[in-house]
C-alpha positions as CSV (number, residue, x, y, z in Angstrom):
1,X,10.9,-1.4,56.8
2,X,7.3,0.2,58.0
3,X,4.7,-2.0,58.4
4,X,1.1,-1.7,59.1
5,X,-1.2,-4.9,60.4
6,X,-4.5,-5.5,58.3
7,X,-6.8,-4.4,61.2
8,X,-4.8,-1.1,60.7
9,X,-5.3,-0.9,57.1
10,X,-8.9,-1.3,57.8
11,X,-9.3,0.9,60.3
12,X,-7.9,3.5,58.2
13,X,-10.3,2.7,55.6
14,X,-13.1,2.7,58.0
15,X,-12.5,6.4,59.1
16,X,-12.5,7.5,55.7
17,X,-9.2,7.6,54.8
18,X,-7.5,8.2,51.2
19,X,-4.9,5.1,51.0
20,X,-2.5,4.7,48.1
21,X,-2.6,0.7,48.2
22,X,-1.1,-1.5,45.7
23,X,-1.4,-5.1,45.5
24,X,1.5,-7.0,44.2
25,X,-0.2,-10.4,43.5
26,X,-0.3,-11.6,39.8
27,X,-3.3,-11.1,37.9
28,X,-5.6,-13.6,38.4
29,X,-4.8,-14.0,42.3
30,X,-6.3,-10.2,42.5
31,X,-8.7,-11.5,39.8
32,X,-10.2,-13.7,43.2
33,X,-11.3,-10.3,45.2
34,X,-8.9,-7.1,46.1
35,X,-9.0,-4.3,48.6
36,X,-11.1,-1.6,46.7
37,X,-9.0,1.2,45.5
38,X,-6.0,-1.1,45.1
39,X,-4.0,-1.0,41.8
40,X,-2.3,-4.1,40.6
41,X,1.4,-4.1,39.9
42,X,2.7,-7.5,40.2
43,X,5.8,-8.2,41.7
44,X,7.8,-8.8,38.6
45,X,6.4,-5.7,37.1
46,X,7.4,-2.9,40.2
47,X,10.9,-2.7,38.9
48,X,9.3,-1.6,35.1
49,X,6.6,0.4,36.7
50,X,8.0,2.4,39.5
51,X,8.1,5.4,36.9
52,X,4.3,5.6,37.6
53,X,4.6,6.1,41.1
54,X,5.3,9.3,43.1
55,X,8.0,10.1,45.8
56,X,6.6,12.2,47.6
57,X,3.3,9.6,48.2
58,X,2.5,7.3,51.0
59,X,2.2,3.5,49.6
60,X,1.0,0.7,51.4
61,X,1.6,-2.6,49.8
62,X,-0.4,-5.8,50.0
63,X,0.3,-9.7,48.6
64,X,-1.2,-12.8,49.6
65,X,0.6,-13.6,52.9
66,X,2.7,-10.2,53.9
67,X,6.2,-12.3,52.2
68,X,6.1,-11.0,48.3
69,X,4.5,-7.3,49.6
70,X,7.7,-7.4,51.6
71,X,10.1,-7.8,49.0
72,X,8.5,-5.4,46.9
73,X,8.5,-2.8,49.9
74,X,12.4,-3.3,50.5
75,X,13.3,-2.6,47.1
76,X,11.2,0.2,46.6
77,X,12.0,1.6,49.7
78,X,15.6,1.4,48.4
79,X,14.9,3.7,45.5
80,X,13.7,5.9,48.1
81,X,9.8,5.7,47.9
82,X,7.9,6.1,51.0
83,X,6.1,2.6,51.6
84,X,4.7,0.4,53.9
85,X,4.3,-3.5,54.0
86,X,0.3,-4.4,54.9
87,X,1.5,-7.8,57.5
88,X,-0.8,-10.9,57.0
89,X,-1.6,-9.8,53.5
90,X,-5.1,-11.1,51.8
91,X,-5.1,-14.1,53.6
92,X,-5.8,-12.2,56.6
93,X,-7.9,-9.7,54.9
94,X,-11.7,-9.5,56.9
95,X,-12.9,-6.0,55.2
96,X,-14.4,-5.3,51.7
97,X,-13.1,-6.6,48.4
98,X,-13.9,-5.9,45.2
């Protein structure tokens, strides 16, 4: 499994960079702040909504702590989707939310 630290994620959005990020907390833990540009699929829903998602597109995925992102990165990695797991998650999140 790839994975990217949260410094690296920043830095990346620092420089400008266009970042397909997708946070798998529930609703009202993204509700609390998110990394701008993020969309929301919760865990539970990636399975039901990985038809919205594109192959050929570079995802990094983000959860609270780095453990749920993980799981979510494993199995969609399995249906072979190109993804990354943001370590730390939120929790170790310094840059902008929204």
């Amino acid at each position: 499994m790839k994975q990217m630290t949260v410094k690296e994620v920043e830095a990346l959005i620092n420089e400008g960079k266009k970042l397909n990020i997708i946070d798998v907390r529930e609703v009202d833990e993204v509700a609390t702040g998110k990394i701008p540009s993020a969309i929301n699929i919760p865990l539970g829903l990636v399975e039901f909504r990985m038809h919205e998602l594109d192959k050929t597109i570079e995802y990094i995925i983000v959860c609270r702590s780095g453990a749920r992102s993980g799981r979510a990165t494993q199995f969609l990695e399995d249906y072979g989707f190109n993804v990354i797991n943001m370590t730390g998650g939120m929790l170790a999140w310094e840059g902008k939310v929204e």
